[in-house]
Each structure stands twice: as C-alpha cells, then as structure tokens.
C-alpha positions, 0 to 999 in steps of 0.5 A: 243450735238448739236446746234438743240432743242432736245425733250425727252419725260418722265413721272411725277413721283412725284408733289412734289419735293425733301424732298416733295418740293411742288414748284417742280415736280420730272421728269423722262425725261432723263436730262443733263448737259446744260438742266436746262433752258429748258421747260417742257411741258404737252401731250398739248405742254403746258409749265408747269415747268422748267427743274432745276435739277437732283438728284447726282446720285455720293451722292446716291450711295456714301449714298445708295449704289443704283445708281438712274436713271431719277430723276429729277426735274422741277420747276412748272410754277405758282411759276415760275411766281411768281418769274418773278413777283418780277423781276425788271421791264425792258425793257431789262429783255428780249431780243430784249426791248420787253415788255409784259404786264403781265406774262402770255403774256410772258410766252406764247411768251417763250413757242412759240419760243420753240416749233418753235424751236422743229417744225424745 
C-alpha cells in the first residue's frame, strides 16, 4: 500500500496468544499481508512485540461458520529478546556491521528508526 510507514491504532484484547500461547498477545489492530515484522507499540511509543500474524480468517469460517475480524497476534518483546540472544553473534546480523553491546541497545536503536520513519 505504499513505500511510506503506516500507523494504525488498536487495542489488546488478549495477553495470551492462540490456544493461550503465553509468548504472544492477541491485537486487534487491523493487520495485512506484509505487516508481519512491523512493531507494536505501547500508548508511550514503546516497542512492545512484533506484528506476526493473523487469524484465517477462511479456516474460521470454513470451522464456524463465523468470519472473525481483527484477530490477530504479536509476539511479545521479552521472548523476542530472547530469541535474538541465541542468534549467532555477528557483525553483519544487522545492517550497516553495527554492533551493539547488548539487546536491549538494539532494540531501542530498531524502535528509533521506526518512529523516525512514522514522524516523517
């Protein structure tokens, strides 16, 4: 839908994911295709997931009969962080050989670029 960053507001309706997946958070901030990589962010402009996906919307219906809207789901930022812990450490894990010295450090600089991106 364009080249510009997009923000669209919602609410969390769940802190647990799908089957009560306690290491996601069900949104219901509209979300599409391409979206899955985007931040969520708190009333504060603080990154506090990661947009992953959302409910089939197809498989509801074909299961329920009921066509669900806005379910969707985010991992949360503290298992996030701990996945990042187990990459491999690398120069060129991010772009342009920067290094930071803990996760957090990056995370922060990721949650900058993006609400610079937003500001624009």
């Amino acid at each position: 839908l364009g080249k510009k960053a997009k923000y669209t507001t919602g609410k969390v309706n769940s802190v647990f994911g799908f089957r009560d997946d306690p290491r996601f958070v069900q949104v219901s901030t509209p979300i599409h295709s391409g979206n899955s990589g985007g931040p969520l962010f708190n009333q504060n402009g603080e990154v506090v997931g990661i947009i992953i996906s959302q409910l089939n919307a197809m498989k509801m219906f074909e299961t329920t009969g009921d066509i669900p809207q806005n379910v969707n789901y985010a991992i949360k930022l503290p298992y996030l962080k701990a996945l990042i812990q187990l990459l491999p450490k690398s120069p060129d894990l991010f772009s342009h050989r920067q290094t930071y010295s803990d996760t957090s450090q990056m995370i922060a600089k990721l949650a900058q670029s993006v609400l610079t991106v937003v500001a624009e």
